[in-house]
N, CA, C and O atoms as a CHARMM CRD file, in Angstrom:
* protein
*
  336
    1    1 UNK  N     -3.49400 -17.88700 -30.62900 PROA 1      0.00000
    2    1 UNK  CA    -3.26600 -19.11700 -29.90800 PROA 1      0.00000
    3    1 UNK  C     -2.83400 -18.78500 -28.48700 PROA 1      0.00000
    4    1 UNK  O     -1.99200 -17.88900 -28.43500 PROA 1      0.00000
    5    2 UNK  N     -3.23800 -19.32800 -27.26300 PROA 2      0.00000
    6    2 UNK  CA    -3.38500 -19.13200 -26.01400 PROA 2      0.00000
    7    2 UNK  C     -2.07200 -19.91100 -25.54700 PROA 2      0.00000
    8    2 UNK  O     -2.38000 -21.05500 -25.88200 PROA 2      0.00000
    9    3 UNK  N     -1.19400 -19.97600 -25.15600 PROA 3      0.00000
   10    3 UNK  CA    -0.29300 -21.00500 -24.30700 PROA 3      0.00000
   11    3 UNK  C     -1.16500 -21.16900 -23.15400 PROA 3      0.00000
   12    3 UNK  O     -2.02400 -20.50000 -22.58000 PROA 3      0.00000
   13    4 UNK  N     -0.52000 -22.52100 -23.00800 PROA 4      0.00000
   14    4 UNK  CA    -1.14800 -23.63900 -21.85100 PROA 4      0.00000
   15    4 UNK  C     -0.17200 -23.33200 -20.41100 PROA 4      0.00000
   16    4 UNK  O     -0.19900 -24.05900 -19.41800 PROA 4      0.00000
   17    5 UNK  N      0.76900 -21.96100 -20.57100 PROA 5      0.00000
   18    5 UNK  CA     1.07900 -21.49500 -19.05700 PROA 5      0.00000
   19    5 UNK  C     -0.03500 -20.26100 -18.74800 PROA 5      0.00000
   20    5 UNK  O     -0.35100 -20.26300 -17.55800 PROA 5      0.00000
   21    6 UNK  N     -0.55900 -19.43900 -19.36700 PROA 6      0.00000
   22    6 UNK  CA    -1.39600 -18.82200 -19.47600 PROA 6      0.00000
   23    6 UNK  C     -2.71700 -19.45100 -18.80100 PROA 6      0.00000
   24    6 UNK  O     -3.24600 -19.00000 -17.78400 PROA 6      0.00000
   25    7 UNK  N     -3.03800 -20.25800 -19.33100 PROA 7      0.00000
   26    7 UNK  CA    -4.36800 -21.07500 -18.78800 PROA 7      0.00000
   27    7 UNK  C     -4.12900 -21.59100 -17.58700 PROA 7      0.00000
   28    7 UNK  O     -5.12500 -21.52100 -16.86800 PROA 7      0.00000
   29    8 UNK  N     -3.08300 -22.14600 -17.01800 PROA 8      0.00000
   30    8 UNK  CA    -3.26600 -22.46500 -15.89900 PROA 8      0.00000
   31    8 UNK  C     -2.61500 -21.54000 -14.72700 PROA 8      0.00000
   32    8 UNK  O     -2.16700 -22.02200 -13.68700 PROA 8      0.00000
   33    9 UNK  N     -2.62100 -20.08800 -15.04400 PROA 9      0.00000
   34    9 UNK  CA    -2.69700 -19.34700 -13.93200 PROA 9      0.00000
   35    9 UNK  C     -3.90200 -19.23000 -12.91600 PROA 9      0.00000
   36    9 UNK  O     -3.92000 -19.54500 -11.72600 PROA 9      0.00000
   37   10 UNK  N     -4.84600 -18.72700 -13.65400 PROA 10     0.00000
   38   10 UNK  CA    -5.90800 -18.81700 -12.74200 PROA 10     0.00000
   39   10 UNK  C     -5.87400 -19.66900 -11.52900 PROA 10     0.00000
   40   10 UNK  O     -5.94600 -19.33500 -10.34600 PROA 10     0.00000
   41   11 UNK  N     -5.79300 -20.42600 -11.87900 PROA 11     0.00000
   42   11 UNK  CA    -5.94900 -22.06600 -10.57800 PROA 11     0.00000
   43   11 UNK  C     -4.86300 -21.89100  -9.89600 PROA 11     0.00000
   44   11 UNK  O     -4.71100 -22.61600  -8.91300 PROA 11     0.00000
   45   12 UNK  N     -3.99500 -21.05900 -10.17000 PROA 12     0.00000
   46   12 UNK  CA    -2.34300 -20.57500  -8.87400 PROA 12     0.00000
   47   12 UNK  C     -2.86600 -19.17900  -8.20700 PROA 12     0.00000
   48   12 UNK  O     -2.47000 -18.82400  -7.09700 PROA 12     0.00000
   49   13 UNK  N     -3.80300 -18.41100  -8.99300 PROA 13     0.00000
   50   13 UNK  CA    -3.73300 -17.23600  -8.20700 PROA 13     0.00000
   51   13 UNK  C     -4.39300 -17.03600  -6.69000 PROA 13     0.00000
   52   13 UNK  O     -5.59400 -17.30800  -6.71200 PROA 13     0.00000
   53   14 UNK  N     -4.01300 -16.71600  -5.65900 PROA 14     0.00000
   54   14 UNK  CA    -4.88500 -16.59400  -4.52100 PROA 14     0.00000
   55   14 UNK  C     -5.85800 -15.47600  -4.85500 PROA 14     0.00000
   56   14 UNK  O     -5.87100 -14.62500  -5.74400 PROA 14     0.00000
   57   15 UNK  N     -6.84300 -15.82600  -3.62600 PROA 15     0.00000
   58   15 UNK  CA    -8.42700 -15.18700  -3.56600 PROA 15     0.00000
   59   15 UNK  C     -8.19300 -13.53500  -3.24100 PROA 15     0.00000
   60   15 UNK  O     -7.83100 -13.18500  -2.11800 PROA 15     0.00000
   61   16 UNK  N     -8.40000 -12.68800  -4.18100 PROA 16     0.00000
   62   16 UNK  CA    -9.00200 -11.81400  -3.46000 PROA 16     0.00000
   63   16 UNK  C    -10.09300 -10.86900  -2.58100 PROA 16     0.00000
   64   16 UNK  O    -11.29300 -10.81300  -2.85100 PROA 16     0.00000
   65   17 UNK  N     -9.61400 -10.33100  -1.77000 PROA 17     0.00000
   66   17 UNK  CA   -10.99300  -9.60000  -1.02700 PROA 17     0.00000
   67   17 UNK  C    -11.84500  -8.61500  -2.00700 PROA 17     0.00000
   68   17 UNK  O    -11.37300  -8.05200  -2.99400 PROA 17     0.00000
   69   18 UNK  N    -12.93500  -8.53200  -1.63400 PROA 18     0.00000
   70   18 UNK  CA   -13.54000  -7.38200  -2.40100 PROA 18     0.00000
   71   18 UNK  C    -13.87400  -5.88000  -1.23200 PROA 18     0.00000
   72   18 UNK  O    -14.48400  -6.03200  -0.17400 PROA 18     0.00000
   73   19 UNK  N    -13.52500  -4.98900  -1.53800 PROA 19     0.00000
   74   19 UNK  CA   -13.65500  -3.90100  -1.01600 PROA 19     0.00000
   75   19 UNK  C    -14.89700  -3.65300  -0.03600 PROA 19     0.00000
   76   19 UNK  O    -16.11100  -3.56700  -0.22200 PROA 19     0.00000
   77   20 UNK  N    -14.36700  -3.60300   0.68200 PROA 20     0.00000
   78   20 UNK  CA   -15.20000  -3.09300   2.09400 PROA 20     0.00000
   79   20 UNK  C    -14.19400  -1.55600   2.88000 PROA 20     0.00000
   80   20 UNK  O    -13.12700  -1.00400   2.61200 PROA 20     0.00000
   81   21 UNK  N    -15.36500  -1.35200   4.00200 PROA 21     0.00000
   82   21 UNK  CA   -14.57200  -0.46800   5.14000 PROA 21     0.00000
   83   21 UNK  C    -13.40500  -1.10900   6.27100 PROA 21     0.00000
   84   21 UNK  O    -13.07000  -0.67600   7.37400 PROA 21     0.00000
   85   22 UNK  N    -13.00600  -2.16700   5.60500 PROA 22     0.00000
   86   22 UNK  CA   -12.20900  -2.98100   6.93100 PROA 22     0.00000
   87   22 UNK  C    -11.31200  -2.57700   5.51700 PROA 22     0.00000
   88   22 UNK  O    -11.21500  -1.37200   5.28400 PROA 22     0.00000
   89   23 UNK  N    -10.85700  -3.23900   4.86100 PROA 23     0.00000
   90   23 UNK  CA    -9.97200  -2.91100   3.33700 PROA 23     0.00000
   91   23 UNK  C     -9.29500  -1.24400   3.65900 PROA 23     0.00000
   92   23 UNK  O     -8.16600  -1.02700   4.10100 PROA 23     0.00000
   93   24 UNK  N    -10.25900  -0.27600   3.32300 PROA 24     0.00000
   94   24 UNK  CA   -10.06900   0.79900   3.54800 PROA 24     0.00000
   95   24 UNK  C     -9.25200   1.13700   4.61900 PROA 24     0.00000
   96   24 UNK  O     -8.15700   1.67200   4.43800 PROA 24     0.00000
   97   25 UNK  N     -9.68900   0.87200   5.71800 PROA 25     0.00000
   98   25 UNK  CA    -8.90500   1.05600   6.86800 PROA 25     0.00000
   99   25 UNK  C     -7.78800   0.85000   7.08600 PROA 25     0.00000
  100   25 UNK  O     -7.03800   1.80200   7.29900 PROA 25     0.00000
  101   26 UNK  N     -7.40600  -0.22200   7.10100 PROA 26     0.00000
  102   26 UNK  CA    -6.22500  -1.02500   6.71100 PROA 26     0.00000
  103   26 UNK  C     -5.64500  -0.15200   6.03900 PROA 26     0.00000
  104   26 UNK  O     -4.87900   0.61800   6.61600 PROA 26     0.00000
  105   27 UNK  N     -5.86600  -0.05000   4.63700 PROA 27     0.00000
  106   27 UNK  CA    -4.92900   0.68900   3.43500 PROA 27     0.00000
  107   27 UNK  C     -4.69600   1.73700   4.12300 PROA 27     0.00000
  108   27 UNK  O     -3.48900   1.94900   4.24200 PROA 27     0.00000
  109   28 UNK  N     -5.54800   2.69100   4.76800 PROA 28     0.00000
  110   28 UNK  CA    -5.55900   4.19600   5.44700 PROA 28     0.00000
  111   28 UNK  C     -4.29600   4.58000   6.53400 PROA 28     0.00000
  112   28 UNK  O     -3.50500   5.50700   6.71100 PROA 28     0.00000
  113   29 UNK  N     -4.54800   3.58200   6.99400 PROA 29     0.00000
  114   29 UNK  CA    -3.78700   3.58700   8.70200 PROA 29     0.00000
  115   29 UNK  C     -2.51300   3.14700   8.34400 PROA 29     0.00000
  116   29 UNK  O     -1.61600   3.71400   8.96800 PROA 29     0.00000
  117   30 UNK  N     -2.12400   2.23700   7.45900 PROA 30     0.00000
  118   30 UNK  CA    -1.21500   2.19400   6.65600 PROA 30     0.00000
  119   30 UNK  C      0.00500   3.16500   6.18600 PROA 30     0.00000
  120   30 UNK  O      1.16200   3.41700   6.52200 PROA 30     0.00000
  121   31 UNK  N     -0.70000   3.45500   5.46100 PROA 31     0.00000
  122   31 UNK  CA    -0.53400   5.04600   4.64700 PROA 31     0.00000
  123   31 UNK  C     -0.45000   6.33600   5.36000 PROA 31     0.00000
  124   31 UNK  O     -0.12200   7.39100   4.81800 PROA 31     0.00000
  125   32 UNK  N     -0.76900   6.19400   6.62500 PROA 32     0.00000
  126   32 UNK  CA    -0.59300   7.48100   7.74000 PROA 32     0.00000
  127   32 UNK  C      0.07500   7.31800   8.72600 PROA 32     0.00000
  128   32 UNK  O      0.41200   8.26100   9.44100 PROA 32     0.00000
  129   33 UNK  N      0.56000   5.46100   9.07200 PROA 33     0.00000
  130   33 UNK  CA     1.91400   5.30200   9.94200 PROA 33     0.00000
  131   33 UNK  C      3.24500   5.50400   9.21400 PROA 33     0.00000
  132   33 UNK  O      4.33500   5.68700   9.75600 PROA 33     0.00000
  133   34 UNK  N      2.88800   5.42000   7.38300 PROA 34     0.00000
  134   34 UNK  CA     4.09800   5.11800   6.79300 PROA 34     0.00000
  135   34 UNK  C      4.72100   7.17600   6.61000 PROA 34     0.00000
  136   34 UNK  O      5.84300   7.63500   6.82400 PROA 34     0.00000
  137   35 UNK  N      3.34500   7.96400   6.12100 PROA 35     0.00000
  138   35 UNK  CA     3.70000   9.44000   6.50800 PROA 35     0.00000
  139   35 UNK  C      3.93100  10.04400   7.55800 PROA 35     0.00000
  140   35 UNK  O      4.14800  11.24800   7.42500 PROA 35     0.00000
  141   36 UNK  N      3.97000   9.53800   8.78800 PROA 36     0.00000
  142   36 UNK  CA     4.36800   9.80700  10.16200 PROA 36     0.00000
  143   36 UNK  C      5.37100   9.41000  10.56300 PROA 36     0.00000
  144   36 UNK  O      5.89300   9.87700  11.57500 PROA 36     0.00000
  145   37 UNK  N      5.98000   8.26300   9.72800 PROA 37     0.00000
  146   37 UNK  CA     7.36300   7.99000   9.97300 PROA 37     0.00000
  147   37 UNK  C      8.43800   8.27800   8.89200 PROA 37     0.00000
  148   37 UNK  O      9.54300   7.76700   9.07700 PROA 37     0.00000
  149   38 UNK  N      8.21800   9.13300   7.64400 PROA 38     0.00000
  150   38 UNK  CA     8.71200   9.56300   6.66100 PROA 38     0.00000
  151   38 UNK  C      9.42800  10.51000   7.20900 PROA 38     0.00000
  152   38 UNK  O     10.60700  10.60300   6.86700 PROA 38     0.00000
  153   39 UNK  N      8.74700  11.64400   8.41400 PROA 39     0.00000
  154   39 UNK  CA     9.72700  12.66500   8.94900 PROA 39     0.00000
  155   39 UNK  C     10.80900  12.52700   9.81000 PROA 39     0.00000
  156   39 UNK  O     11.26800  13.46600  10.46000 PROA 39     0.00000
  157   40 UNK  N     11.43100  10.84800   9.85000 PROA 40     0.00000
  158   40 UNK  CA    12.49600  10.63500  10.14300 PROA 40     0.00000
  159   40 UNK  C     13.47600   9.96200   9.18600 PROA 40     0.00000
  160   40 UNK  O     14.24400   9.09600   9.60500 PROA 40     0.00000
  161   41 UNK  N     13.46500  10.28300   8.11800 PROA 41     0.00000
  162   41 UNK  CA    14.03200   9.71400   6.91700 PROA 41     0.00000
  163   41 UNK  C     15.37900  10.92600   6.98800 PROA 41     0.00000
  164   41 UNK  O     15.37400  11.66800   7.97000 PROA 41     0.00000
  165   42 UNK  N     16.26600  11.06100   6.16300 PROA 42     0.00000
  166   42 UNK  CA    17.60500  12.14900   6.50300 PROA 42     0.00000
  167   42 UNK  C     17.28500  12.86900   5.60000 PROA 42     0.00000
  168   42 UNK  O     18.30100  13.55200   5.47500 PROA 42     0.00000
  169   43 UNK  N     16.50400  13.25600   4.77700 PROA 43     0.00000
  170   43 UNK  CA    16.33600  14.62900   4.01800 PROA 43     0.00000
  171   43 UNK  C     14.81300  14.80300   3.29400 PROA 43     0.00000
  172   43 UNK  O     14.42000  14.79700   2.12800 PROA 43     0.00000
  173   44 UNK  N     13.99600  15.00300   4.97400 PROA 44     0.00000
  174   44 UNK  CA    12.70700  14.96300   4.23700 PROA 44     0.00000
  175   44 UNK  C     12.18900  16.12800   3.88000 PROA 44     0.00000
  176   44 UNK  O     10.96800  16.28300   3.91200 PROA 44     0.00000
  177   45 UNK  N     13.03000  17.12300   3.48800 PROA 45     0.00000
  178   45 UNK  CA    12.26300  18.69900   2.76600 PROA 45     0.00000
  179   45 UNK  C     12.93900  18.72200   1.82200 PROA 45     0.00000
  180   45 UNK  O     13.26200  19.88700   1.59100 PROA 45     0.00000
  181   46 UNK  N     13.50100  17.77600   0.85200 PROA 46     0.00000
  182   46 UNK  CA    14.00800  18.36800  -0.56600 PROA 46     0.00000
  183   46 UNK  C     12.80400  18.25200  -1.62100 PROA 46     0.00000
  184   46 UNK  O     12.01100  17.34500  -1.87200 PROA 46     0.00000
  185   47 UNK  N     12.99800  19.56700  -2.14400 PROA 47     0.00000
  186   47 UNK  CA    11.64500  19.43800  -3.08000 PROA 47     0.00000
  187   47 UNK  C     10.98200  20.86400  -2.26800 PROA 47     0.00000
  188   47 UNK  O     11.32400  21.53600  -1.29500 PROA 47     0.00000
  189   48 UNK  N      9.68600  20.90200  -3.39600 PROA 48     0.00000
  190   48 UNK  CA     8.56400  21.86000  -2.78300 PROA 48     0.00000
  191   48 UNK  C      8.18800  21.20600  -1.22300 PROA 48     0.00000
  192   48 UNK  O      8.05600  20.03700  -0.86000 PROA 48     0.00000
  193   49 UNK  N      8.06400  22.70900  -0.36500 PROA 49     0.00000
  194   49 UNK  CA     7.15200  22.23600   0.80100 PROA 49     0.00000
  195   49 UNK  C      5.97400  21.33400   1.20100 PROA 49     0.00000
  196   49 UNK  O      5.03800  21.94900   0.69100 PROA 49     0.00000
  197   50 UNK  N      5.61900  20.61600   1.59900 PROA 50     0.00000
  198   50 UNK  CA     4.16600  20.08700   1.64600 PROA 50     0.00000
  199   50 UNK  C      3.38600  22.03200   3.10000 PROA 50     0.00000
  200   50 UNK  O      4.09600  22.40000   4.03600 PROA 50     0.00000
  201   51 UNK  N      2.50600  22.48100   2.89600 PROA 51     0.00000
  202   51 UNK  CA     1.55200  23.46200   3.40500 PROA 51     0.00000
  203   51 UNK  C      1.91100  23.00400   4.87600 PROA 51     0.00000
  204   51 UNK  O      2.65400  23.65500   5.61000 PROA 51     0.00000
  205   52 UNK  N      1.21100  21.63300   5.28100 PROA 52     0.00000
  206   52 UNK  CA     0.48300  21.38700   6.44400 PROA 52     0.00000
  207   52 UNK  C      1.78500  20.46900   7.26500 PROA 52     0.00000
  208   52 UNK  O      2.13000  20.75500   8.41200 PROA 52     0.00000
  209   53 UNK  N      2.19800  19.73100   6.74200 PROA 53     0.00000
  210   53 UNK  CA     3.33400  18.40100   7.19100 PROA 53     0.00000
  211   53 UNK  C      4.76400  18.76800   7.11800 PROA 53     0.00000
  212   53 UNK  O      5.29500  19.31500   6.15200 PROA 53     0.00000
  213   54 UNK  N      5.39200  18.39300   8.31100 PROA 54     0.00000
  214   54 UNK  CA     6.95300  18.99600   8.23400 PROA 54     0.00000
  215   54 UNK  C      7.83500  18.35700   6.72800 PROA 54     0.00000
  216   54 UNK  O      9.04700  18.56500   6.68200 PROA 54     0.00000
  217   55 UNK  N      7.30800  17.76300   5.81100 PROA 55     0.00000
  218   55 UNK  CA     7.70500  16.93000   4.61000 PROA 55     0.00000
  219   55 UNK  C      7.60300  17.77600   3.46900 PROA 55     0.00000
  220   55 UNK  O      7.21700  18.94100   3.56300 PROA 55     0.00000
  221   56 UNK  N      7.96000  17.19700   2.30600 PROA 56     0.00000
  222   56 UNK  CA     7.82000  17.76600   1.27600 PROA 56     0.00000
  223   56 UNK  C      6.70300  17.18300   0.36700 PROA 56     0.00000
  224   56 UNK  O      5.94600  16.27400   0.70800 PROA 56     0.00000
  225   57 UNK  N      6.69600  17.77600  -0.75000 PROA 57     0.00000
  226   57 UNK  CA     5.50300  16.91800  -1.43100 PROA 57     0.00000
  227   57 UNK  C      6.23700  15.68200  -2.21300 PROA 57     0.00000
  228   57 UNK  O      5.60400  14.63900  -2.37300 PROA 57     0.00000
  229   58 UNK  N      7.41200  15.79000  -2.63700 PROA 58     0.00000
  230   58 UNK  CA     7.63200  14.30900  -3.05800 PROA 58     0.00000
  231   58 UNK  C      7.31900  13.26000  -2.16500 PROA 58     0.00000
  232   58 UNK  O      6.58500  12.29600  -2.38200 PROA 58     0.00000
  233   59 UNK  N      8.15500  13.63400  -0.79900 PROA 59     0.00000
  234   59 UNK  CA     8.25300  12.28300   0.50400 PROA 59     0.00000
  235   59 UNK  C      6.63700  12.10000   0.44300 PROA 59     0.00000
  236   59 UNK  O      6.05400  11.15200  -0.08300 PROA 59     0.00000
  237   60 UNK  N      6.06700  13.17100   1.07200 PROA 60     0.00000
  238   60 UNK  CA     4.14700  12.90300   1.25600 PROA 60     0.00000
  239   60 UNK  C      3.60800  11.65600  -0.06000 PROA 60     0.00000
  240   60 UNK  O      2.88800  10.68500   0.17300 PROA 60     0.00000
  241   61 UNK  N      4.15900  12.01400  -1.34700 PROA 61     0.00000
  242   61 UNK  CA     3.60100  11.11600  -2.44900 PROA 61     0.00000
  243   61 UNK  C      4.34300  10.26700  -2.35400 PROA 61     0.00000
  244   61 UNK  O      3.73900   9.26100  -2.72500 PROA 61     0.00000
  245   62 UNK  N      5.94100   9.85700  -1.90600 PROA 62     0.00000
  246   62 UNK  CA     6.32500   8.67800  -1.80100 PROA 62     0.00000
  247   62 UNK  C      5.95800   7.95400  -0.89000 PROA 62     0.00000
  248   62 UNK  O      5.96700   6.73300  -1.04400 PROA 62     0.00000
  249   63 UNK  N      5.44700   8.67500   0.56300 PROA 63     0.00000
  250   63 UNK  CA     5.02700   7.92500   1.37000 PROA 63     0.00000
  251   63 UNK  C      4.07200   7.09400   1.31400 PROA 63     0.00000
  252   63 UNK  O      3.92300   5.91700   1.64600 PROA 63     0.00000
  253   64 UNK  N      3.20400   8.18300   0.66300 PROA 64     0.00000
  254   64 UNK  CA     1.39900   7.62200   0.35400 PROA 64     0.00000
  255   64 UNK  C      2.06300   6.29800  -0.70000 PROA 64     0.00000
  256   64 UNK  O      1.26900   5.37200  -0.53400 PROA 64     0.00000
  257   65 UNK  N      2.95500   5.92300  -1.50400 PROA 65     0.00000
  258   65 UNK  CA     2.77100   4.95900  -2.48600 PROA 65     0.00000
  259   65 UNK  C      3.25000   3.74600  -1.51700 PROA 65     0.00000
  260   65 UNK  O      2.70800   2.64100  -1.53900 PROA 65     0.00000
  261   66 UNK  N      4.12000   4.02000  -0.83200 PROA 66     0.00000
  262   66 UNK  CA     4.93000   2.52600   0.34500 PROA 66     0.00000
  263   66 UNK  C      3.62700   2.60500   0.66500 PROA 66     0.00000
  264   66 UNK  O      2.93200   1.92800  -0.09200 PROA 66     0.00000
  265   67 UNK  N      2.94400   3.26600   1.63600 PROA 67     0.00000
  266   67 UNK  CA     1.74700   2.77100   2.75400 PROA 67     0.00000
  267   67 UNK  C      0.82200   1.79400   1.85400 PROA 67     0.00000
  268   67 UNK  O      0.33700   0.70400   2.15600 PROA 67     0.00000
  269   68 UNK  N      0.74000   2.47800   0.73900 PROA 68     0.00000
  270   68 UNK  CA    -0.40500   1.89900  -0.45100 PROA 68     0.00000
  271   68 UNK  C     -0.10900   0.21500  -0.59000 PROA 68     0.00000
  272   68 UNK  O     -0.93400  -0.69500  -0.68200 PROA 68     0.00000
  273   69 UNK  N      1.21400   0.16100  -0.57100 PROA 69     0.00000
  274   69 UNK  CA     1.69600  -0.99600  -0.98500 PROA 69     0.00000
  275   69 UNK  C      1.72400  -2.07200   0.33800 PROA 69     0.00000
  276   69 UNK  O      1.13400  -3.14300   0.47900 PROA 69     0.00000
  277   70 UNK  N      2.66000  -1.33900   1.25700 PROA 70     0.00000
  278   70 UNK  CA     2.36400  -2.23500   2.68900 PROA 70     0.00000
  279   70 UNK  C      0.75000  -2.40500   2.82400 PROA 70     0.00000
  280   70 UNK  O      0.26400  -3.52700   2.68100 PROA 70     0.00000
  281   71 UNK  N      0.03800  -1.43500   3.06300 PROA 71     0.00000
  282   71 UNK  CA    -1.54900  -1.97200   3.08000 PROA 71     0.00000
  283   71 UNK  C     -1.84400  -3.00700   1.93400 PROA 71     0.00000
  284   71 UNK  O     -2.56000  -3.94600   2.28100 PROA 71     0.00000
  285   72 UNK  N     -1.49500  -2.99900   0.86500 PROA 72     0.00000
  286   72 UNK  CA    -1.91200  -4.00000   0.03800 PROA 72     0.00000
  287   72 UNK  C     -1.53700  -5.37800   0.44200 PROA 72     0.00000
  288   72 UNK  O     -2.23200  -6.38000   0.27500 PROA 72     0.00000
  289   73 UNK  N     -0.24400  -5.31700   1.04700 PROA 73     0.00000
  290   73 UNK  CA     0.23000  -6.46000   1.62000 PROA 73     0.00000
  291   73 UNK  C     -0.21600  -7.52400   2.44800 PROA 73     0.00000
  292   73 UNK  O     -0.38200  -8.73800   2.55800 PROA 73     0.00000
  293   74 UNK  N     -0.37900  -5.74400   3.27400 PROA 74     0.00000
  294   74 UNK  CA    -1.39800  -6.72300   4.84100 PROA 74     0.00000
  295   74 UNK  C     -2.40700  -7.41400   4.36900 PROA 74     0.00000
  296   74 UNK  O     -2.63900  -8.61500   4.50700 PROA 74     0.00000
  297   75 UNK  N     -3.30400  -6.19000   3.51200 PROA 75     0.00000
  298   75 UNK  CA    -4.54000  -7.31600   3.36000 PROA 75     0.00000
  299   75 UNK  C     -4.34700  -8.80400   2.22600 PROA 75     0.00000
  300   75 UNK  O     -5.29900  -9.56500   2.05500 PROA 75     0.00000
  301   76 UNK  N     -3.57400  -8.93200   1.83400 PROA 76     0.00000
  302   76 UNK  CA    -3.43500  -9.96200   1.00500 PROA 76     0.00000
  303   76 UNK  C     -3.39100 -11.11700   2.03100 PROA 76     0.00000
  304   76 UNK  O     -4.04900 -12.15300   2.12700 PROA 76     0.00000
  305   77 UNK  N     -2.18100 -10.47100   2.91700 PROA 77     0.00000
  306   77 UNK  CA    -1.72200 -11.61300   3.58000 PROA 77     0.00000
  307   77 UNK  C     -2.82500 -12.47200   4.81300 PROA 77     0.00000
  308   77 UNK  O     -2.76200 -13.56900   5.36800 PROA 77     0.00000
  309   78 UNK  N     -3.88500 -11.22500   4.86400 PROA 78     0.00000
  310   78 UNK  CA    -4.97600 -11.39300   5.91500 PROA 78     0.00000
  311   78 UNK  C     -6.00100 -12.16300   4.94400 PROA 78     0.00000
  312   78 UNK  O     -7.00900 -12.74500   5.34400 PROA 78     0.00000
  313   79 UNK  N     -5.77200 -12.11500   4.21200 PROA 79     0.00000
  314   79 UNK  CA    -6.93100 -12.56500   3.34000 PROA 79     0.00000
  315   79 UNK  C     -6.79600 -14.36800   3.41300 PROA 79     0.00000
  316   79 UNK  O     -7.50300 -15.24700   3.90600 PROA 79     0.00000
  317   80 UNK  N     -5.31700 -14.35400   2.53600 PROA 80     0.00000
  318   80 UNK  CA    -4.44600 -15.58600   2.49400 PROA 80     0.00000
  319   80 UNK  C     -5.05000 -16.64600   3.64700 PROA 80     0.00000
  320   80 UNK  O     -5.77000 -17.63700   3.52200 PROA 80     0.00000
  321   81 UNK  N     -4.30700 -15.86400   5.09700 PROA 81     0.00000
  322   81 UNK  CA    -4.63600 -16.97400   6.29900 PROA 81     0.00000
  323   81 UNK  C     -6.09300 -16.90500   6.30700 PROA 81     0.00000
  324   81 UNK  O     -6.40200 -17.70200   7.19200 PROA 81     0.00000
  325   82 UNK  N     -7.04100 -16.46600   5.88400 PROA 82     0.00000
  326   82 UNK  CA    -8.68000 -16.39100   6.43000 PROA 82     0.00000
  327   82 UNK  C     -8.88500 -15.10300   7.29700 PROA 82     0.00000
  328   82 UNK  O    -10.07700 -14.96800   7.57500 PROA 82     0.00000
  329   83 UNK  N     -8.15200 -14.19600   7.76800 PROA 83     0.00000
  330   83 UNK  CA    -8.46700 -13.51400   8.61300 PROA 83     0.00000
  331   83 UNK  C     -9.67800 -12.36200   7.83300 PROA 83     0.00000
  332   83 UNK  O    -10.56900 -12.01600   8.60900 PROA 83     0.00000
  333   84 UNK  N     -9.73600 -11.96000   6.85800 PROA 84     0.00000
  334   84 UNK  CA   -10.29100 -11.11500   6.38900 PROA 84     0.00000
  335   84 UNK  C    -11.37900 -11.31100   4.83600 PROA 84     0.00000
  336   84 UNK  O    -11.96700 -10.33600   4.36700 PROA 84     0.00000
């Protein structure tokens, strides 16, 4: 048996975008302002080294998950007003 709050989600949920190179971008640039500003956080080498980035590999994977999320944001919210 289905409850009748169940059924009427659909008709509350907003539209989503479907994946394009504007999507991507967004998420990308995102995700590489949020790791460029991780190396001012107060203890960004605890943990294994990251090779290439003054960070470690936790911050690098925590970073990448905020950017993931702020990009998800943006585009929701771009979507929302019509922009995208």
């Amino acid at each position: 048996m289905i409850s009748s709050i169940l059924l009427a989600v659909p008709a509350s949920v907003p539209a989503t975008p479907a994946w394009n190179p504007t999507v991507a971008l967004i998420i990308s640039l995102s995700s590489l302002v949020v790791v460029l500003l991780s190396t001012r956080i107060e203890k960004p080498l605890v943990g294994p080294k990251f090779p290439i980035l003054p960070i470690s590999i936790p911050t690098f994977v925590a970073a990448m998950a905020f950017g993931h999320i702020i990009g998800v944001g943006i585009v929701l919210g771009l979507t929302n007003i019509g922009r995208l």
